[in-house]
C-alpha positions in Angstrom: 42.7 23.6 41.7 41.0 21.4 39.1 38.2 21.4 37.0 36.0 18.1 38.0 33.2 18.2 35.2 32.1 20.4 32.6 28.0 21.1 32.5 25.7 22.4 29.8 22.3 24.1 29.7 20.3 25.7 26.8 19.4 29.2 27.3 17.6 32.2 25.6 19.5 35.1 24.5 18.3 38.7 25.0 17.1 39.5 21.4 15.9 37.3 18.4 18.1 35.7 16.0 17.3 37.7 12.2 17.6 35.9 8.7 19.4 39.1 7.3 19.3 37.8 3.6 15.9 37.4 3.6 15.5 40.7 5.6 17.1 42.3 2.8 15.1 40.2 0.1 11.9 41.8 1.0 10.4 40.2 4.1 8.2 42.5 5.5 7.8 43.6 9.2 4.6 42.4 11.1 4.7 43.7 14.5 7.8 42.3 16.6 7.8 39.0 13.6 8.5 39.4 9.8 6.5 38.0 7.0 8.4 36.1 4.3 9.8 32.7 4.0 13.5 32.3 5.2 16.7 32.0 3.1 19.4 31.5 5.4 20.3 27.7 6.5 19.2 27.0 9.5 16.3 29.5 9.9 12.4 28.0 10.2 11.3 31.4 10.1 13.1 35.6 9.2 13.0 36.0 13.0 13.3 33.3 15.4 14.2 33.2 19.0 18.0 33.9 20.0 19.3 30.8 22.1 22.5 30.8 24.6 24.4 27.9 25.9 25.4 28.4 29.9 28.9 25.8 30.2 29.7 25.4 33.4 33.1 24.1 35.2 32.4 22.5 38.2 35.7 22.8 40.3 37.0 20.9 42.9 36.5 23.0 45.7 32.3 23.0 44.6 32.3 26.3 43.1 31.5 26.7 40.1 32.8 29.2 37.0 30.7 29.5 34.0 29.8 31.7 31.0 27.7 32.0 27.7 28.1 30.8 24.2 25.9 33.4 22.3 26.0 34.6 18.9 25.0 38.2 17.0 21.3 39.0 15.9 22.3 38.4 12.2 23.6 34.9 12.9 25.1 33.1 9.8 25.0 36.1 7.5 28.1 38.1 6.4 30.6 35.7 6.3 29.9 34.5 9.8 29.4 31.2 11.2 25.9 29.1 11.1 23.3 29.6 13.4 23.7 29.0 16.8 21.1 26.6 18.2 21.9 24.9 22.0 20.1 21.3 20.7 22.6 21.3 17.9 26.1 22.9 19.6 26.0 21.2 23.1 26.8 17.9 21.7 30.0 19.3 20.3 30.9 20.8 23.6 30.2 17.6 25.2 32.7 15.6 22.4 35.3 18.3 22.3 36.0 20.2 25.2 34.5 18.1 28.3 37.3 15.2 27.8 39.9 18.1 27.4 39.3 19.8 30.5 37.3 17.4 33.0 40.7 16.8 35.2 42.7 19.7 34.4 44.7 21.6 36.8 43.6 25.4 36.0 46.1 27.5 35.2 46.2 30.8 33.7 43.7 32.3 31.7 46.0 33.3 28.8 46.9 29.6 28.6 43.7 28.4 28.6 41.9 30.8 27.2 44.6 30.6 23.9 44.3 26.2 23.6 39.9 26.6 24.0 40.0 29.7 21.6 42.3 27.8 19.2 40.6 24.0 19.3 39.9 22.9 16.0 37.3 19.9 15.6 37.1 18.1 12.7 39.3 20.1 10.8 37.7 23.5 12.2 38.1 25.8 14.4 34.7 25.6 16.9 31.8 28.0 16.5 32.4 31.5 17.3 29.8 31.2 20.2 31.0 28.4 22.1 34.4 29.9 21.6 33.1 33.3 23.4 31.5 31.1 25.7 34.2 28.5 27.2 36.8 31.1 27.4 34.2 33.6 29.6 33.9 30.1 32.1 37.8 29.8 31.9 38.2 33.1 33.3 35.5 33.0 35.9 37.6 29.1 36.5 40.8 31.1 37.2 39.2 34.2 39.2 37.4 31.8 41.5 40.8 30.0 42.3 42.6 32.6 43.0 39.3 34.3 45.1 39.6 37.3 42.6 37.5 39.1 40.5 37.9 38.8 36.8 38.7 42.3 36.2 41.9 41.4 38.9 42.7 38.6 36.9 43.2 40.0 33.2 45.2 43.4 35.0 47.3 41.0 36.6 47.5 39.0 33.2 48.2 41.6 30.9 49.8 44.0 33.3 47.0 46.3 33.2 45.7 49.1 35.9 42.4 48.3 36.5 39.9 51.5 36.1 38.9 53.3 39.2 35.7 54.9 37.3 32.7 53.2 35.2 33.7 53.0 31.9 31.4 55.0 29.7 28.0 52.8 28.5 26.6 53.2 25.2 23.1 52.4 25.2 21.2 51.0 22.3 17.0 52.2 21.2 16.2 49.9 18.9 13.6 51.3 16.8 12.1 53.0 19.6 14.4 55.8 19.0 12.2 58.8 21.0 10.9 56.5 23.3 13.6 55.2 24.7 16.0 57.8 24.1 14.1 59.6 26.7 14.7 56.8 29.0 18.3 57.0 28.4 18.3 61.0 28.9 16.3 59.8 32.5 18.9 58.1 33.7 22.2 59.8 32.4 23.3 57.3 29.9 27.1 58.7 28.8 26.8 57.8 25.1 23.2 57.0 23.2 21.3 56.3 21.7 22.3 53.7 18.4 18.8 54.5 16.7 18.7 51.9 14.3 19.2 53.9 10.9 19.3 51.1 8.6 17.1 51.8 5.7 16.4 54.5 3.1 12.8 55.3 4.6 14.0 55.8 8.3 17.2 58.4 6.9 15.2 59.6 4.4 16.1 60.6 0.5 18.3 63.0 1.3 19.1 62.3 4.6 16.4 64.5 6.3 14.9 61.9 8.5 18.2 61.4 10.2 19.3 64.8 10.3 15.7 65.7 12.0 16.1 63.5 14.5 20.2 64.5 15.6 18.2 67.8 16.0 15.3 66.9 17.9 18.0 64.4 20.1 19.7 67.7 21.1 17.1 69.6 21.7 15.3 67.0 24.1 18.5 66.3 26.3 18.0 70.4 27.2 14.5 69.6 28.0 14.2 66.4 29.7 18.0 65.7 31.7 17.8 65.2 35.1 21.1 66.5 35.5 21.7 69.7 34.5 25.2 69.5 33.4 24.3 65.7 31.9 26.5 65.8 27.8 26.4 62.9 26.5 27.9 61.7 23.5 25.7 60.6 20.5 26.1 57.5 18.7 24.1 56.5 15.8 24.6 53.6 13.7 23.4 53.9 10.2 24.4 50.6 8.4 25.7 52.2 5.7 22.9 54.6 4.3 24.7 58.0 4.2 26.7 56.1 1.6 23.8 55.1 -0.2 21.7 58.4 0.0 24.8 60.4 -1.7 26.5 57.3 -3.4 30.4 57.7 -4.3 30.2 61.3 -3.6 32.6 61.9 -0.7 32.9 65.4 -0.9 28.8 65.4 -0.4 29.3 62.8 2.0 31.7 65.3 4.1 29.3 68.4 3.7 26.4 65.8 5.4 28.5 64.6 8.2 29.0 68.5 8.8 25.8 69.3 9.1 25.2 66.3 11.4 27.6 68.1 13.3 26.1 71.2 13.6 22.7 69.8 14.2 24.2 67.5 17.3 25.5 70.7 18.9 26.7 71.0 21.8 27.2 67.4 22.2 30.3 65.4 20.3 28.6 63.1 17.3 29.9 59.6 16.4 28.2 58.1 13.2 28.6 54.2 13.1 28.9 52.4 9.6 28.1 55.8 7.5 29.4 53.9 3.9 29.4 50.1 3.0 30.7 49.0 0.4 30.7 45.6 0.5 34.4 43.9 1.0 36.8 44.6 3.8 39.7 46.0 1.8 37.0 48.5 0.0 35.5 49.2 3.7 39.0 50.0 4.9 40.3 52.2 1.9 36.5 54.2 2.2 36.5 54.7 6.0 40.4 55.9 5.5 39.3 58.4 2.9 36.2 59.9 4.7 38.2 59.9 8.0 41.1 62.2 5.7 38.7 64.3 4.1 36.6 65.2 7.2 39.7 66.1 9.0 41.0 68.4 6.1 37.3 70.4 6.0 37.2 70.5 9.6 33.8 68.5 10.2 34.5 67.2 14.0 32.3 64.0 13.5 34.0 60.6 14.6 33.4 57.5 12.2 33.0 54.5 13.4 34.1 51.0 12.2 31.5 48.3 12.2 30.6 46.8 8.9 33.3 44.2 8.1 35.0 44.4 11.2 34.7 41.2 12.5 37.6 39.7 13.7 41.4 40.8 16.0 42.6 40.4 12.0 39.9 43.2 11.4 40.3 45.3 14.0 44.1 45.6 13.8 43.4 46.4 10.0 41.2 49.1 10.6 43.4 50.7 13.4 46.9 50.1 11.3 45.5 52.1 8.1 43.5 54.7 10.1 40.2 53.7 8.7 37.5 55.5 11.1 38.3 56.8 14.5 37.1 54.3 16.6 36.5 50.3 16.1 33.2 48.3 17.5 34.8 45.6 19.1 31.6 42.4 18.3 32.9 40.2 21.1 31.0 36.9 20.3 32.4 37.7 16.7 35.7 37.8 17.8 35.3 33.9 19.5 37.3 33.5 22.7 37.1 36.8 24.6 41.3 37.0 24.8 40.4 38.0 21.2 38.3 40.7 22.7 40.9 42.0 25.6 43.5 42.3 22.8 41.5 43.8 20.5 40.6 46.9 22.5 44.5 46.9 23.6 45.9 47.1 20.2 43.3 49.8 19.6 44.8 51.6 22.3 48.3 51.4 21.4 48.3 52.4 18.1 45.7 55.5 18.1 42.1 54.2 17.9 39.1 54.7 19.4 38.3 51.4 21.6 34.8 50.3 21.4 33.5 47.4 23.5 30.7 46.4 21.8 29.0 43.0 21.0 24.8 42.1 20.2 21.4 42.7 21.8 21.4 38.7 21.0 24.1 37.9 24.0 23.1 37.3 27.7 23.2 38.9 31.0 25.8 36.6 32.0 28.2 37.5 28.9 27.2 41.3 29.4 28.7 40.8 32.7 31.9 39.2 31.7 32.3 42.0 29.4 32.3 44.6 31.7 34.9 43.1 33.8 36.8 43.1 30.5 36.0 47.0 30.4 37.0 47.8 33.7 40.3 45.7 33.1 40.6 47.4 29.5 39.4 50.8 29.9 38.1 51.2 26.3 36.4 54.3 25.1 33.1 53.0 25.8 30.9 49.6 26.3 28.2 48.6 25.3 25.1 47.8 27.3 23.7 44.3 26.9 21.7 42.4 26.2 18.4 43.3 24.7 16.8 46.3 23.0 14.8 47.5 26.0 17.4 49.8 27.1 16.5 49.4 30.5 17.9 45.6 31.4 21.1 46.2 29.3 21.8 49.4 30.9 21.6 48.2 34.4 23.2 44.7 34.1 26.8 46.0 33.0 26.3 49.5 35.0 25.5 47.6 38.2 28.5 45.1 37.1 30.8 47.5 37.2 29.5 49.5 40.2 30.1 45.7 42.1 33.8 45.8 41.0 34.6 49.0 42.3 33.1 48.3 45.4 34.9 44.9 45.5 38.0 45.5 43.9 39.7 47.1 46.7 39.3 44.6 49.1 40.3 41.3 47.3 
């Protein structure tokens, strides 16, 4: 079957894009907007609309496969690409990959996945985004083809067993930490609730704030779950601020995360990004240390990777020197989403925590895609997405993968 034209339309993305430097220069919140004047290129304003490009392949046979180019909240910070706006990016999907693939007999999606992920235009390789979003169409291309679902198509692929369970969600609050925690206790999320811990006023001086509220998220699971054998896991991402509170002490660093642990009880604590210190090797040599040290006192608190771990390259750092015990996987970080599938199987092989994650700032349709890459994959957990409403993210990729266990058996 052949691809007949390639099609483009601009989209909005679940979240906002976010002018991180300027963020972190002092612009000041203002209700859902910030006040301050933006620093990043590209940005008319600290917090702007997030935008999406939808590429569809029209094939011969008039179906037609498509996904979405989207790119993370904190868009051209951090070492990452520019900002992703549709008005500027679709023209360079209508230059570069139309002419390529208008005509082509589809093949496999390794094969096409590798040559979109790896096109280089004008002496670069294309933007994160529209890579993440041309490879999602190239697998819907090849599933349609062969009347299969995705998930069939990368087991087949990589020689995978697809799951015959939902792979665990992991649901995000946003700063609406109580609020919508409770809606995630509500309906039995398996991991929650991300939180949002990302400055000194929210953990507090010495850590209190955040250690009063692991407490008070333990206590209301008891009080609110529906279920009455409902454990989640708990995830909170701090961005770095245990590190800050206690600075290079790692043996007060240890004797936090400990307490953590006993104020999370009995549910299993994971603490994303609890040190950064600013350049991947330093990241990896801190998260290797913490990860050693907390093992020899006995503090039973997973750490995971997030700062700095960006890329396959990243992840397969991480994992090879031990550094945490489980890696976010930021899809559209990782450009073509065969980046993404072999990130989470290297994880697997070689003793780390697989973690399917991504941005609030992606779209339902590359929420979706995802979690046909979780059900081929079976990481440790995915994330839901997109948005911060917990709600919509939670039930796009959960009823995602309830469709492909209903499906999967009769394809």
């Amino acid at each position: 079957m052949k691809i007949i034209d390639v099609i483009c339309s601009a989209g909005q993305s679940g979240f906002f894009f976010d002018d991180q430097k300027a963020i972190k220069a002092g612009a000041v919140e203002d209700g859902s907007a910030y006040k301050g004047t933006p620093v990043t290129e590209g940005f008319t304003s600290v917090r702007q609309p997030g935008e999406s490009i939808s590429v569809m392949f029209v094939l011969e046979n008039g179906q037609v496969a498509y996904g979405d180019c989207a790119a993370v909240q904190y868009s051209g910070a951090g070492g990452r690409d520019p900002l992703f706006l549709a008005k500027d990016f679709i023209p360079v999907i209508d230059k570069a990959v139309k002419p390529l693939l208008v005509g082509r007999e589809i093949t496999t999606f390794k094969e096409l996945a590798a040559e979109l992920d790896s096109l280089v235009v004008d002496g670069k390789l294309l933007h994160t985004a529209i890579r993440y979003g041309i490879t999602q169409a190239a697998l819907d291309a090849v599933a349609k083809s062969k009347n299969k679902l995705m998930a069939q198509v990368i087991a087949e692929e990589y020689g995978l067993t697809m799951s015959d369970t939902m792979i665990p969600i992991f649901t995000q609050s946003g700063d609406a930490r109580y609020a919508n925690a409770d809606k995630m206790i509500l309906k039995s999320a398996p991991v929650l609730p991300h939180a949002l811990f990302n400055n000194i006023e929210k953990t507090g001086k010495n850590g209190e704030g955040l250690l009063e509220y692991v407490a008070w998220l333990a206590g209301r699971i008891g009080e609110i779950r529906v279920q009455p054998n409902y454990a989640p896991i708990l995830h909170i991402d701090v961005y770095g601020m245990i590190g800050e509170v206690f600075g290079d002490d790692y043996e007060a660093i240890v004797a936090y995360m400990g307490k953590l642990e006993q104020a999370a009880k009995p549910y299993k604590l994971r603490i994303e990004g609890p040190v950064d210190v600013g350049s991947l090797d330093g990241q990896i040599a801190a998260l290797k240390r913490l990860r050693e040290m907390q093992e020899a006192a006995g503090v039973d608190v997973e750490i995971v990777a997030d700062e700095w771990c960006n890329t396959l390259e990243d992840v397969k750092a991480f994992t090879d020197n031990k550094a945490g015990h489980m890696a976010q996987i930021k899809t559209p970080d990782l450009g073509g989403i065969n980046n993404s599938i072999e990130a989470v199987l290297y994880c697997k092989q070689n003793g780390m925590g697989a973690y399917l994650g991504g941005t609030c700032n992606e779209t339902d349709r590359s929420g979706q895609v995802c979690a046909h890459i979780a059900m081929a994959t079976s990481p440790v957990q995915t994330l839901a997405k997109p948005g911060m409403g917990m709600d919509e993210g939670y039930m796009n990729i959960y009823n995602e993968m309830s469709r492909i266990l209903a499906i999967k058996n009769i394809l």
